[in-house]
C-alpha positions, 0 to 999 in steps of 0.5 A, spaced: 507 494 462 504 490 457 506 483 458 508 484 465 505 479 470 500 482 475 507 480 481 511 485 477 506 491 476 504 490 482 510 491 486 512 496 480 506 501 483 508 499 489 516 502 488 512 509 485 507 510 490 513 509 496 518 513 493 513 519 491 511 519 498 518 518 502 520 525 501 521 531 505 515 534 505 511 528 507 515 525 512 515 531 516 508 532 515 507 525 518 512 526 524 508 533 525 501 529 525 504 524 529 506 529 535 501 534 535 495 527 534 494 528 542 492 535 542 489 534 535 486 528 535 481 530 530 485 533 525 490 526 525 485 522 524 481 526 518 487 527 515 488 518 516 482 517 513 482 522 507 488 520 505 486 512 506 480 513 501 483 516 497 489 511 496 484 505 497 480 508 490 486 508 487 489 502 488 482 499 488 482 501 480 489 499 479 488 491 481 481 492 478 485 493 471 490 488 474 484 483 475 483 482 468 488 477 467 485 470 466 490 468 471 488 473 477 480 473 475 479 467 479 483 470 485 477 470 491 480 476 494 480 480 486 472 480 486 469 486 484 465 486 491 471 484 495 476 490 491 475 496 495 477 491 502 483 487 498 486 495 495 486 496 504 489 491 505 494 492 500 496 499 502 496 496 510 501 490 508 505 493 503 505 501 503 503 503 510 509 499 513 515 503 510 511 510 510 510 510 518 518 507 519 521 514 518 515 517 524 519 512 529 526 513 531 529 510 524 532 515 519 528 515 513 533 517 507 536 509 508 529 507 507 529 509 500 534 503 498 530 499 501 523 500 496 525 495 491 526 489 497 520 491 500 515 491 495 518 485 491 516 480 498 510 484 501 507 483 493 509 476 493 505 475 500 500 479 498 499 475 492 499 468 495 494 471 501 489 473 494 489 466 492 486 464 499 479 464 499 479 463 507 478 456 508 483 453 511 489 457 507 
């Protein structure tokens, strides 16, 4: 996406990483995993955790990329040592959101509609909350 501002990739890999995850296949995994958590606790949280590192490195590369832009360089929260915490909080704020809606009571086919409108306000809070360098923001 040359040209695109990091706002637009963003909510770009945002539309891609929630629309191949709110599939069938995974919707009934995390339903399956959230029922059957009590009597495998173990199993659920290995599970959270492998997939939760494994998005946080690849999030963290893209946002890495996206930092190179002399606009977002400066961003206290697009620091090199602050990456890895900034791509969790990305995923907390922007994909976990729409990935556990379809375990609770909502039908999840509807969500799929609403990728776009999700991704274009949480990325746009997600980007005002990277420009805050926690004092007093």
């Amino acid at each position: 996406m040359p040209g695109a501002s990091i706002e637009e990739r963003l909510e770009a890999v945002a539309a891609v990483i929630l629309t191949r995850a709110l599939v069938p296949e995974t919707v009934g995994l995390a339903r399956v995993a959230v029922a059957e958590a009590r009597r495998f606790p173990h199993v659920a949280t290995r599970v959270s955790r492998m997939a939760r590192e494994r998005n946080t490195e690849t999030i963290s590369r893209l946002l890495t990329e996206f930092a190179e832009s002399d606009r977002t360089r400066s961003l206290p929260a697009l620091a090199p040592d602050r990456m890895p915490d900034t791509a969790r909080r990305f995923l907390d704020l922007v994909v976990l959101p729409m990935l556990y809606a379809p375990c609770s009571a909502r039908i999840w086919p509807p969500l799929r509609a609403e990728i776009g409108p999700h991704a274009a306000r949480t990325v746009a809070f997600f980007l005002a909350a990277c420009s805050c360098g926690g004092e007093g923001c």
